[in-house]
PyMOL commands that place a pseudoatom at each C-alpha (Angstrom):
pseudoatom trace, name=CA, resn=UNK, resi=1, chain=A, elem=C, hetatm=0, pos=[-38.302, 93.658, 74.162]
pseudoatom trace, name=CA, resn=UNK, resi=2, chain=A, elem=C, hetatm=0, pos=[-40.648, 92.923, 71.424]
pseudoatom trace, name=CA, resn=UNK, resi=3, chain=A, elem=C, hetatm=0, pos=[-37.737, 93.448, 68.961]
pseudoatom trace, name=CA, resn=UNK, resi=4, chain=A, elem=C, hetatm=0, pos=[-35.513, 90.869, 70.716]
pseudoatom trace, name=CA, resn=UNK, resi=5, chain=A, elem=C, hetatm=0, pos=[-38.087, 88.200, 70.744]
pseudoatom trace, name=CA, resn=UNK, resi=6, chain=A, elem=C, hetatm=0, pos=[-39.315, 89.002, 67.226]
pseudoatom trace, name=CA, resn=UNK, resi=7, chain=A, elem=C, hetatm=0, pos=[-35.491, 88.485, 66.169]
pseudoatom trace, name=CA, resn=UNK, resi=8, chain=A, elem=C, hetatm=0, pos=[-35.153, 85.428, 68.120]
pseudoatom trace, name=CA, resn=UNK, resi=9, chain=A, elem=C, hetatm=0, pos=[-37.715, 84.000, 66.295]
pseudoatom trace, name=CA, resn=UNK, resi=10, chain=A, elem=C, hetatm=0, pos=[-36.569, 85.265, 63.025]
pseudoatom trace, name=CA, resn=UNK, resi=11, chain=A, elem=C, hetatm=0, pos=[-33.372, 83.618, 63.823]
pseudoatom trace, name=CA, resn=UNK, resi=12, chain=A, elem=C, hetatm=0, pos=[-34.989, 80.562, 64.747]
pseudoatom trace, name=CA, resn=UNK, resi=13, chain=A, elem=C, hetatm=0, pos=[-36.943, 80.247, 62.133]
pseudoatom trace, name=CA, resn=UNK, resi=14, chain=A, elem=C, hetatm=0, pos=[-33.814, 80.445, 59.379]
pseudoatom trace, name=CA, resn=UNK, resi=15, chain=A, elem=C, hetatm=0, pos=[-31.603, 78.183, 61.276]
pseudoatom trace, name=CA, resn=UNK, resi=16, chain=A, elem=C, hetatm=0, pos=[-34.376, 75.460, 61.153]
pseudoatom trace, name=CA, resn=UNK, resi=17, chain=A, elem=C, hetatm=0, pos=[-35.026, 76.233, 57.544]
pseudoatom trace, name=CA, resn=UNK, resi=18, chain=A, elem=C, hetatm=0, pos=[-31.252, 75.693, 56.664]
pseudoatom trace, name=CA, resn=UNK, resi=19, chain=A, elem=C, hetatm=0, pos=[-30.859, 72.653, 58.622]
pseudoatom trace, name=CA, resn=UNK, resi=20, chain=A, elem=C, hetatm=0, pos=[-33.926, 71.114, 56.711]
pseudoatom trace, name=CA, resn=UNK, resi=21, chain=A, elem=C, hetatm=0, pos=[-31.740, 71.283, 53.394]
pseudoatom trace, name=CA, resn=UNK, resi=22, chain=A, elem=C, hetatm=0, pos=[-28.739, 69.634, 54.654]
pseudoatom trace, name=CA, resn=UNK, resi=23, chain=A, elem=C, hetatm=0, pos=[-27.442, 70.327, 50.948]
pseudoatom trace, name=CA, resn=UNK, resi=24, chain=A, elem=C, hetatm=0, pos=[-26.073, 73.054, 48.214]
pseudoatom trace, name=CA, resn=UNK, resi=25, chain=A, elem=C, hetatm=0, pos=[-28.237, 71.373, 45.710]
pseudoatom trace, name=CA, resn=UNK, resi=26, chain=A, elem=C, hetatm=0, pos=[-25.188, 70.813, 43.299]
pseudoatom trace, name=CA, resn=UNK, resi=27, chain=A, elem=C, hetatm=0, pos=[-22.867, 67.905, 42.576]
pseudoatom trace, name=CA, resn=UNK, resi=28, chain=A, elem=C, hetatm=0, pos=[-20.013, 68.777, 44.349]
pseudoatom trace, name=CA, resn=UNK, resi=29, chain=A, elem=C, hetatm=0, pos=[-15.999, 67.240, 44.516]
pseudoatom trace, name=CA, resn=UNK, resi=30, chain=A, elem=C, hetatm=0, pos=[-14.427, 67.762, 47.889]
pseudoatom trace, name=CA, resn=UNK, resi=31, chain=A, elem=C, hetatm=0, pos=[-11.173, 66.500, 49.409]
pseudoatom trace, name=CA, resn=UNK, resi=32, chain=A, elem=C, hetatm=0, pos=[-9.047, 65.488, 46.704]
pseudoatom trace, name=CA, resn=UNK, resi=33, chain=A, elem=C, hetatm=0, pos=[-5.434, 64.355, 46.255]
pseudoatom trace, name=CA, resn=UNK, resi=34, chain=A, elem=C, hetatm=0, pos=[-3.601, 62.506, 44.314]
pseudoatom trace, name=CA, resn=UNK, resi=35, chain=A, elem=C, hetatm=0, pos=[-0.428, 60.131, 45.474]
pseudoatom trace, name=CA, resn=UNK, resi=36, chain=A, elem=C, hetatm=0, pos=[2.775, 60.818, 44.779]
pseudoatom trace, name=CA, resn=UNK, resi=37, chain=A, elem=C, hetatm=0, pos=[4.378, 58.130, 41.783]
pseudoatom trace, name=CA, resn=UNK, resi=38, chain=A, elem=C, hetatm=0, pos=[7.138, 57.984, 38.813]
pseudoatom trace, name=CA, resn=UNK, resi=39, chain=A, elem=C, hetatm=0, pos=[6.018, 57.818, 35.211]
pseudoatom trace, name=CA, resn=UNK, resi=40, chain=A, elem=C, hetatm=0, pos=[5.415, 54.389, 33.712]
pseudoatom trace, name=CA, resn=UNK, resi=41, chain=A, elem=C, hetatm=0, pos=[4.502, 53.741, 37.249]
pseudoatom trace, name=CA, resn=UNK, resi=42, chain=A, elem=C, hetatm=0, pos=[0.279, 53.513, 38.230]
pseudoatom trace, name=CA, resn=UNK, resi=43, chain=A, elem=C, hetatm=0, pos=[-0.852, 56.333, 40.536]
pseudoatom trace, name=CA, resn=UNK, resi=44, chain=A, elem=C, hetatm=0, pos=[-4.368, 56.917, 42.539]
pseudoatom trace, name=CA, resn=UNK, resi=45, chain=A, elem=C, hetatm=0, pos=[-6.605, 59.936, 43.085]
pseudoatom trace, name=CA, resn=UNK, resi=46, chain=A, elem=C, hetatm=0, pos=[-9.137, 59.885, 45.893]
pseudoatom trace, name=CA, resn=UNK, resi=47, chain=A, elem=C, hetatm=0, pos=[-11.936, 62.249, 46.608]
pseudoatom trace, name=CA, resn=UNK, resi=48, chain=A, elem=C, hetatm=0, pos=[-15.581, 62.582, 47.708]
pseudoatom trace, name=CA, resn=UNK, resi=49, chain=A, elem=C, hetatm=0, pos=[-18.689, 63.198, 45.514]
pseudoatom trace, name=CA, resn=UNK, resi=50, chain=A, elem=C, hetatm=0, pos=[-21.671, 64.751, 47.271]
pseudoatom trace, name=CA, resn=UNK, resi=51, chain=A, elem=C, hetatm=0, pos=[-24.718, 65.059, 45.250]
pseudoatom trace, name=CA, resn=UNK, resi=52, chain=A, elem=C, hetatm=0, pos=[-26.703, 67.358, 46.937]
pseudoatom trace, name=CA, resn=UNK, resi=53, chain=A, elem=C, hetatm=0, pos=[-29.407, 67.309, 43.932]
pseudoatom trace, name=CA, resn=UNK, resi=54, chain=A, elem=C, hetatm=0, pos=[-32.796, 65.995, 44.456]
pseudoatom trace, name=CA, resn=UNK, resi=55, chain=A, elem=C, hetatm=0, pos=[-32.142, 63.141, 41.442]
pseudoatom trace, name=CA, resn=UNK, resi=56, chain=A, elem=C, hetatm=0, pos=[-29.723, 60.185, 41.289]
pseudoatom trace, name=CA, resn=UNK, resi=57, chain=A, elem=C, hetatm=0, pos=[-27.177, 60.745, 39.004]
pseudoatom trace, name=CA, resn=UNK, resi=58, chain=A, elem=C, hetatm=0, pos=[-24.373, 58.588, 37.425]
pseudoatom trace, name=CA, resn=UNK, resi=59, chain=A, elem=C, hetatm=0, pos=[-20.376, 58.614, 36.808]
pseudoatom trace, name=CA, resn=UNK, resi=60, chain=A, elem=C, hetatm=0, pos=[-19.880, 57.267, 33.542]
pseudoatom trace, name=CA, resn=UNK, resi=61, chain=A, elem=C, hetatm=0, pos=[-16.007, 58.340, 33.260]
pseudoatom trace, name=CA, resn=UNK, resi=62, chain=A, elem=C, hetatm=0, pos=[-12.869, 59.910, 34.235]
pseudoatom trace, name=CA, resn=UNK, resi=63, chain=A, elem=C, hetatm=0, pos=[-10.236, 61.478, 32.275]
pseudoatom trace, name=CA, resn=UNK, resi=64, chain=A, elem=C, hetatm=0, pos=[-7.031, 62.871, 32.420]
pseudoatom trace, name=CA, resn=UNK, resi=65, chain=A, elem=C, hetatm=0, pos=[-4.002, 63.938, 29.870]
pseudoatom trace, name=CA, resn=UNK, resi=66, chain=A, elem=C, hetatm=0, pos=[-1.147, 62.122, 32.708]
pseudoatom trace, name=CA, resn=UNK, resi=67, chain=A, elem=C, hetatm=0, pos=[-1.742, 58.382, 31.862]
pseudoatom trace, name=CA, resn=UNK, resi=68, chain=A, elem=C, hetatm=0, pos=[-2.477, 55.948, 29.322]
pseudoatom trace, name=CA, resn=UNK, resi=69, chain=A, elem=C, hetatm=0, pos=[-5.916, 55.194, 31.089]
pseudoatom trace, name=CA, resn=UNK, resi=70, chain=A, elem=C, hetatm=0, pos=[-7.517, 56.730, 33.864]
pseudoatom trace, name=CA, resn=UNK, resi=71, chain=A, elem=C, hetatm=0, pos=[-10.142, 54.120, 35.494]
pseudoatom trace, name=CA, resn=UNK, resi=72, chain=A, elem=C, hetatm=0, pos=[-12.287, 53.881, 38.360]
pseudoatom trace, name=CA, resn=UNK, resi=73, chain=A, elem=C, hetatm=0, pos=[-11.851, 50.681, 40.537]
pseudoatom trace, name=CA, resn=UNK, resi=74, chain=A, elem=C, hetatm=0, pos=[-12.866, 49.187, 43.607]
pseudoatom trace, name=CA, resn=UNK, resi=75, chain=A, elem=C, hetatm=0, pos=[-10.483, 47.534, 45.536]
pseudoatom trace, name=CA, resn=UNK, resi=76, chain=A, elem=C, hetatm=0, pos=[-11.411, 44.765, 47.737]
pseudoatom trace, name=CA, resn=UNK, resi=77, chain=A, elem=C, hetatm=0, pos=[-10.325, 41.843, 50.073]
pseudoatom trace, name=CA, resn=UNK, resi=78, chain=A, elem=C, hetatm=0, pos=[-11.411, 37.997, 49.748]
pseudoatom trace, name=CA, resn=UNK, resi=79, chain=A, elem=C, hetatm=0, pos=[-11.705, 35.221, 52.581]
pseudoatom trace, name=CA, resn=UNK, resi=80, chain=A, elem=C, hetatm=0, pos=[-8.586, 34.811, 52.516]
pseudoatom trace, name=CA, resn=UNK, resi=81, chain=A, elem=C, hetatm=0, pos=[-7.377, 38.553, 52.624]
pseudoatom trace, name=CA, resn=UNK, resi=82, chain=A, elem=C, hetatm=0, pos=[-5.543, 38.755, 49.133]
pseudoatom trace, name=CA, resn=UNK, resi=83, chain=A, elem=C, hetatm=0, pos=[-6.448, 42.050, 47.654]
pseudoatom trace, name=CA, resn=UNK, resi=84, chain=A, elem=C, hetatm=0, pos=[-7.242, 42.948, 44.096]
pseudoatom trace, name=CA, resn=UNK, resi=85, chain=A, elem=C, hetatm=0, pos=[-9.171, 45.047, 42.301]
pseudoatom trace, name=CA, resn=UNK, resi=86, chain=A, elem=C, hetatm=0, pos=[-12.492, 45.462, 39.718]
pseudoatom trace, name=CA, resn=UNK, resi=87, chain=A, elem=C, hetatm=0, pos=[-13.071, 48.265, 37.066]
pseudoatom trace, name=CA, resn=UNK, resi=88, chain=A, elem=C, hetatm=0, pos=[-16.160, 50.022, 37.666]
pseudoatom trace, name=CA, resn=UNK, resi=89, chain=A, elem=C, hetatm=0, pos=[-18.078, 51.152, 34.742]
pseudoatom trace, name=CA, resn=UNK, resi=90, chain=A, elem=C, hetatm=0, pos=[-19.951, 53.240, 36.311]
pseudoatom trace, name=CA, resn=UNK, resi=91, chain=A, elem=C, hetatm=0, pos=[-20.870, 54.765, 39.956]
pseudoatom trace, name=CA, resn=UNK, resi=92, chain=A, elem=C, hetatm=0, pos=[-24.414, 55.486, 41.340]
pseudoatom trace, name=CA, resn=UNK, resi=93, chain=A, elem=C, hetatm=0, pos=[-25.125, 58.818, 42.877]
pseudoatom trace, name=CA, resn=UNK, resi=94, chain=A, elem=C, hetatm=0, pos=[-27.374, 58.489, 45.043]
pseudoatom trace, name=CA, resn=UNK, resi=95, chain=A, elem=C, hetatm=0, pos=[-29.766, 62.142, 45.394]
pseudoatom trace, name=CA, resn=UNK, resi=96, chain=A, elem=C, hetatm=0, pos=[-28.545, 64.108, 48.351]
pseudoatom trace, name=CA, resn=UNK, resi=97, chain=A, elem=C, hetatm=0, pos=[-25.823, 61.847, 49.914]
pseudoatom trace, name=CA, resn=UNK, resi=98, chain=A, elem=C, hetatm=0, pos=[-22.136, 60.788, 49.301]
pseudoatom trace, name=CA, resn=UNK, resi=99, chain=A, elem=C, hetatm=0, pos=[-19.989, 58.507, 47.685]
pseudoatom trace, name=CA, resn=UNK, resi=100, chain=A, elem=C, hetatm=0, pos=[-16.189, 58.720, 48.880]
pseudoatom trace, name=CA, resn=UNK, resi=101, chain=A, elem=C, hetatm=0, pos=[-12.892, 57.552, 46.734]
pseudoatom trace, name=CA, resn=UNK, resi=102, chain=A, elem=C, hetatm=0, pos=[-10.656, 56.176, 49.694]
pseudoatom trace, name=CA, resn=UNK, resi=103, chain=A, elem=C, hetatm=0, pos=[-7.704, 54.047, 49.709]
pseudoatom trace, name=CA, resn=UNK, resi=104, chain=A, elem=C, hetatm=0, pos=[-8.872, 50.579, 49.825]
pseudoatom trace, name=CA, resn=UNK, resi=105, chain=A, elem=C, hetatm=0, pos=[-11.618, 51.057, 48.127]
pseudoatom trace, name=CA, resn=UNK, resi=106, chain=A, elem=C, hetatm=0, pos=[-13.220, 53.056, 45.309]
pseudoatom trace, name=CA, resn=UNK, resi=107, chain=A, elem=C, hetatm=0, pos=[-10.904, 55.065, 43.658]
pseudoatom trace, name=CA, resn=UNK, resi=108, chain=A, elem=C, hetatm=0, pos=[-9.391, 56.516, 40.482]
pseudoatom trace, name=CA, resn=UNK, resi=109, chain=A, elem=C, hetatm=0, pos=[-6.548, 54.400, 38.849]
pseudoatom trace, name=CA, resn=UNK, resi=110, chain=A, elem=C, hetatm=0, pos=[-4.163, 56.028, 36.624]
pseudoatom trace, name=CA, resn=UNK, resi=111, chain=A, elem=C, hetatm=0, pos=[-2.338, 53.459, 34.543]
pseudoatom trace, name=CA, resn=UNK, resi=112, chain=A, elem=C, hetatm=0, pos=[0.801, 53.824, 32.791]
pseudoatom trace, name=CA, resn=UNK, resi=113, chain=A, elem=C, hetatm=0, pos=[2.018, 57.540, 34.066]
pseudoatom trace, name=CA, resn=UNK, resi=114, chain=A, elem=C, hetatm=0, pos=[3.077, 59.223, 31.634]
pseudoatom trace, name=CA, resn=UNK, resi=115, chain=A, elem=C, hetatm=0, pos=[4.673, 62.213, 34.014]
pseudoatom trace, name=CA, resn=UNK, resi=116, chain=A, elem=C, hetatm=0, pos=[6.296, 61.935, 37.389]
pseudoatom trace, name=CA, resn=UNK, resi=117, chain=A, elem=C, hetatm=0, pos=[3.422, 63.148, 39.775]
pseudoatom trace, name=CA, resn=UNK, resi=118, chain=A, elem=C, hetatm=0, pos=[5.465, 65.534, 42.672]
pseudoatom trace, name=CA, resn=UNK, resi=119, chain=A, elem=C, hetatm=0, pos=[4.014, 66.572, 45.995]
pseudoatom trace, name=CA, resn=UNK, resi=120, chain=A, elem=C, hetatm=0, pos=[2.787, 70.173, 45.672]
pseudoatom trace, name=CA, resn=UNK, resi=121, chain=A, elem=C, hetatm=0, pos=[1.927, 69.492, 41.663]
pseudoatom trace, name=CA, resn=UNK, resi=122, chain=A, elem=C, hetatm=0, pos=[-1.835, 69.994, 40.552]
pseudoatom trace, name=CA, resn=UNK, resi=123, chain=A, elem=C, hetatm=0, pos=[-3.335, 67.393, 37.798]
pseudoatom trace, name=CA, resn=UNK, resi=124, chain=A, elem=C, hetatm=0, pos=[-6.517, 68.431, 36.734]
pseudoatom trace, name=CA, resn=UNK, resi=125, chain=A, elem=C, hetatm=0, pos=[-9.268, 65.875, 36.065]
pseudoatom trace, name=CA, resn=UNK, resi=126, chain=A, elem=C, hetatm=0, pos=[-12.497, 65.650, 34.264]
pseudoatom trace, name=CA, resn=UNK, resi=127, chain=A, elem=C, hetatm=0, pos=[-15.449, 63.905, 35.902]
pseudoatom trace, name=CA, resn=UNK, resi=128, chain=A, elem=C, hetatm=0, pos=[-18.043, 63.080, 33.217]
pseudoatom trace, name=CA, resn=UNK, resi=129, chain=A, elem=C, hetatm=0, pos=[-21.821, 62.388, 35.105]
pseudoatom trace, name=CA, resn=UNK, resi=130, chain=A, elem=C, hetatm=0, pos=[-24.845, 61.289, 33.220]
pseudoatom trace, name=CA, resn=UNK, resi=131, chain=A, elem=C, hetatm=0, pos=[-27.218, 64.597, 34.247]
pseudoatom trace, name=CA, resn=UNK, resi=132, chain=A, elem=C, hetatm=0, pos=[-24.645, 66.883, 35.680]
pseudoatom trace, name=CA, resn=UNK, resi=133, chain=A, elem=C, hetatm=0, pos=[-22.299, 66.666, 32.797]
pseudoatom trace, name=CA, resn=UNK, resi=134, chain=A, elem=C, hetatm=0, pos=[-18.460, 67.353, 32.770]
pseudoatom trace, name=CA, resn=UNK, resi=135, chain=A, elem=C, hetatm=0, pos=[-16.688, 68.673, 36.033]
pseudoatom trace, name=CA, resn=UNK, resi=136, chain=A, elem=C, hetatm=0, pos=[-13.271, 69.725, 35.491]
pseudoatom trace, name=CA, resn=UNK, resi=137, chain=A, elem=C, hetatm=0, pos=[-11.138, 69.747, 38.920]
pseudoatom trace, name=CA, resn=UNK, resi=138, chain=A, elem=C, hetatm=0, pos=[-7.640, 70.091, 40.109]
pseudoatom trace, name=CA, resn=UNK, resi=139, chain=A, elem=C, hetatm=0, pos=[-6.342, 67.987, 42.255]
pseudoatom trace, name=CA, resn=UNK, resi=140, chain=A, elem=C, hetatm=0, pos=[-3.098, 68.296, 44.276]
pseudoatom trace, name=CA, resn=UNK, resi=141, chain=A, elem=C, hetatm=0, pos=[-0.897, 65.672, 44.504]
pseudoatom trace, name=CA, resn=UNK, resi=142, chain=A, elem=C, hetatm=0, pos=[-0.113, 65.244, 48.409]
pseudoatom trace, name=CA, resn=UNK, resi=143, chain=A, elem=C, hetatm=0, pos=[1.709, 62.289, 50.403]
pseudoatom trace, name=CA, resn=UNK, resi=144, chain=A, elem=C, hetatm=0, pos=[-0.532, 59.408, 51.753]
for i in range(1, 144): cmd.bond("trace and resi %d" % i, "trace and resi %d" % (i + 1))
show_as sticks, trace
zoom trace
């Protein structure tokens, strides 16, 4: 019996240890894709960022070899509920929580394709942060 409770505890004690964390610890790049588009045409990638760090950190840039430019912009409605959109030069990281890259909002802005992007294709881009330094990911290129 004193096993049981002595492992109950044990178990207890973990759980509440890993629930205190709530993070990895890392920068990390979850749920991306990419929309389907022509060359010449613009195209979109959308993702999430957690930074599970302790310390803010910062995207300075995006790259990738299948466009012209590849920008970050947030897109956003007026009064009147014409859309358009703003280059971001950068985007805050706050320590331990999340930005997300949806559509309608943040996201990455490939201009000037210069390669049809396919469903079931993989593009890979590089995320360039001020502390964490360059993340290279793939991203699959999926239907909206």
């Amino acid at each position: 019996m004193k096993i049981i409770k002595l492992l109950s505890i044990l178990v207890a004690a973990v759980l509440a240890t890993s629930a205190c964390g709530g993070s990895s610890g890392e920068l990390t790049i979850q749920d991306a894709w990419v929309r389907p588009a022509r060359a010449g045409e613009n195209g979109a990638a959308y993702f999430v960022i957690t930074n599970g760090t302790t310390a803010d950190d910062t995207l300075l840039s995006i790259t990738s070899e299948i466009a012209s430019a590849t920008e970050v912009h947030m897109s956003m409605g007026d009064a009147n509920g014409v859309m358009s959109m703003q280059m971001q030069e950068s985007v805050t990281l706050t320590a331990r929580d999340k930005v997300e890259f949806k559509p309608g909002g943040l996201h990455v802005m490939f201009v000037n394709l210069t390669r049809d992007l396919k469903v079931g294709d993989t593009i890979p881009l590089v995320l360039n942060f001020e502390n964490a330094g360059s993340l290279t990911i793939d991203v699959p290129v999926k239907a909206p």
